[in-house]
Each structure stands twice: as structure tokens, then as C-alpha cells.
C-alpha positions in Angstrom: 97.7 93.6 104.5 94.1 92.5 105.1 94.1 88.6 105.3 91.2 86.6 104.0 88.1 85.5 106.0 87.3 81.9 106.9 84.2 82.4 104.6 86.4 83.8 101.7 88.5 80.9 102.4 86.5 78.4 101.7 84.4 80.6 99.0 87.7 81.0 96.9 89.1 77.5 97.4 86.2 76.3 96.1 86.4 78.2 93.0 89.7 76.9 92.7 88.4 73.3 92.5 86.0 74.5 89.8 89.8 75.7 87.9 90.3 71.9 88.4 87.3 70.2 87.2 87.7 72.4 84.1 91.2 71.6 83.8 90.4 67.7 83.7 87.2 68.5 81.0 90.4 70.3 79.0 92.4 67.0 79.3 94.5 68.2 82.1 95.4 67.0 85.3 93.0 68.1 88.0 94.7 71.1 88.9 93.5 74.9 89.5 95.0 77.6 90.5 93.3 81.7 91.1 95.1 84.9 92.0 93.4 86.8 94.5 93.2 90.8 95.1 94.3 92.1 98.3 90.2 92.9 98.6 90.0 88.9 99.3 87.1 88.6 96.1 88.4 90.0 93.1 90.2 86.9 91.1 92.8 88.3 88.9 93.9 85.3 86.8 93.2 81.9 87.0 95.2 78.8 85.8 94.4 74.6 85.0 97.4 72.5 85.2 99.3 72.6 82.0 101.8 69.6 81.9 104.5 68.1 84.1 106.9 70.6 84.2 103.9 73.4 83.8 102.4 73.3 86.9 99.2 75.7 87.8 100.7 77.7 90.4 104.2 77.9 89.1 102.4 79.4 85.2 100.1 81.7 87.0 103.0 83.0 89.2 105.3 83.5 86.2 102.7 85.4 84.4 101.5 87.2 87.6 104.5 88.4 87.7 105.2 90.1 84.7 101.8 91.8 84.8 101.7 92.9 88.1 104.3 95.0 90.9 105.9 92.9 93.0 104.7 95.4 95.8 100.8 94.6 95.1 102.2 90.7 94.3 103.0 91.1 97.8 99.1 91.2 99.0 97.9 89.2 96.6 96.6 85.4 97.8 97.6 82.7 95.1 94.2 79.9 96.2 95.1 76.3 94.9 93.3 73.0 95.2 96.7 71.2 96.4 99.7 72.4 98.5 102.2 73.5 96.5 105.3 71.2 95.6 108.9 72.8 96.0 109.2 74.1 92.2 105.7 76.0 92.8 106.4 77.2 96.1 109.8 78.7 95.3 108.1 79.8 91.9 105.2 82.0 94.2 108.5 83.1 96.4 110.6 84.3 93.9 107.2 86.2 92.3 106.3 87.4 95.4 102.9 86.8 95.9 102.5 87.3 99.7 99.5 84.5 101.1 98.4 81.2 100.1 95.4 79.3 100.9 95.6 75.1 99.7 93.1 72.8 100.1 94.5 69.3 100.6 98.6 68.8 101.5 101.1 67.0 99.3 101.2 64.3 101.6 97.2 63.5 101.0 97.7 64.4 96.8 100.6 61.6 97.0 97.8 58.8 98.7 95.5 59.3 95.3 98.4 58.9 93.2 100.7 57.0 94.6 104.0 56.2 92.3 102.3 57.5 89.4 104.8 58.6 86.6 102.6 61.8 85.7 102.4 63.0 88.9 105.8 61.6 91.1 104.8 63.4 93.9 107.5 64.7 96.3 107.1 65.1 100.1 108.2 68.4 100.7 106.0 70.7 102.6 105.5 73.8 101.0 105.8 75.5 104.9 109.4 74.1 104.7 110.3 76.0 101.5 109.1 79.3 102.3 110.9 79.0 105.7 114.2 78.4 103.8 113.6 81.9 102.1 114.2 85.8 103.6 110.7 86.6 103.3 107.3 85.8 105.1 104.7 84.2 103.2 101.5 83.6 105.0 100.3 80.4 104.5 96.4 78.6 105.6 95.9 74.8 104.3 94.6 72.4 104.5 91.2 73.4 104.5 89.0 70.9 106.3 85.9 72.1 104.9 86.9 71.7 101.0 89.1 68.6 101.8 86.5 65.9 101.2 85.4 68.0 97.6 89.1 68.1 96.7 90.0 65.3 97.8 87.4 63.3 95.6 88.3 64.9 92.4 92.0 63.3 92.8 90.7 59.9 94.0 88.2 59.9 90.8 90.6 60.9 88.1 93.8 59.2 89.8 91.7 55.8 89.7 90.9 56.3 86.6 94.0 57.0 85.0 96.0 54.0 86.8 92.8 51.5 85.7 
């Protein structure tokens, strides 16, 4: 399994955050989500935040999964703008999608939102899911150099949807 470079890193994660700005354009929360070939370019699906319930990486996994073996799943690299919360991260596991790459933790996602009831944001690491389960998913996040672009999206449409 050939993991991605630094510069692939930050090169995908940022076309994750493009998933998000899109997803907020589409009346969305500021979500994105893109499934990566084991080549570390070729995106094979992307996903925006759909509700709630329907979160970006949870969808895409689902439908990743029915399209795809779960041995090629396996070193794939789901990218997504924020670190997974437990329904997503067990959603990846069970889909098995090997790597992940996030840009800003859960922990920074719930200082933008705070107790907001469209986005009750739990504190969970994603790390401490995966270790719960039989299987090794690699894991790189956050991502200091995308942080501060991320992280800006979320303040701007959190603000604005709490003013």
C-alpha cells in the first residue's frame, strides 16, 4: 500500500475544501468529502454534506462501497475537510476504506459551532474509534498547512448561521 505524499496531502485536502465551499453554494453545511485511488491523484467520488444524519464521509463510504471491492477499498484514502465523527468513522471501517487524511479535528469543528443544534458536535476522536475495531486504518490529520483555509470556512458560515 503506497501512502500519500506530504504534497499530495495537502494537494488533495485542499480539493476537499473546494467539496465544501460548493457544498455551502448548494445550501449545505460546509462539508466535503473525496475518495482517493491507491495512485494518491486519481479522485474517484466526491461528496458535500447532505443533512444531519447524511454526513459526507458516511454517504460517500456507503456508496464506495457498493461500487467498489473491499480489497481495492482497502487502499483507497477517503480526504475530508474535518475529522470524522464516530458515525463516519465506523461508517469508513465497516466500508473498508484503508487511509484517511482530515484537515481540522472535531475538537477545533466544535469551537466554530459551539452548541449548535445542526451541528451538536461530539468529542470523540476518530483515532479512538478505529482503535476499537480489528483492523488498521492509517490515519494523518490535522493538517497544519490547510488548517487556517479550513478552518475559516467553518468560522465564516458558523457565524453566520448563529447571527
Amino acid at each position: 500500500m503506497t501512502n500519500p505524499t506530504h504534497q499530495q496531502i495537502i494537494h488533495n485536502l485542499r480539493r476537499t475544501n473546494e467539496v465544501a465551499k460548493q457544498s455551502i453554494k448548494d445550501g449545505h453545511h460546509p462539508f466535503g468529502a473525496i475518495l482517493v485511488a491507491p495512485d494518491n491523484q486519481t479522485i474517484l467520488m466526491t461528496q458535500q454534506n447532505v443533512d444531519t444524519v447524511n454526513h459526507a464521509e458516511s454517504v460517500m463510504a456507503r456508496e464506495a462501497a457498493k461500487k467498489y471491492d473491499a480489497d481495492y477499498l482497502w487502499q483507497c484514502t477517503l480526504y475530508t475537510t474535518a475529522e470524522p465523527c464516530a458515525m463516519c468513522a465506523g461508517t469508513q471501517y465497516w466500508a473498508n476504506i484503508g487511509k484517511l487524511v482530515y484537515g481540522i479535528t472535531e475538537r477545533q469543528l466544535l469551537a466554530f459551532t459551539g452548541n449548535h443544534d445542526e451541528n451538536p458536535t461530539m468529542d470523540l476522536p476518530c483515532r479512538t474509534v478505529f482503535n476499537a475495531g480489528q483492523k488498521a486504518v492509517q490515519i494523518w490529520g490535522p493538517i497544519d498547512e490547510v488548517k487556517a483555509e479550513i478552518a475559516q470556512l467553518h468560522l465564516d458560515f458558523w457565524q453566520a448561521t448563529t447571527a
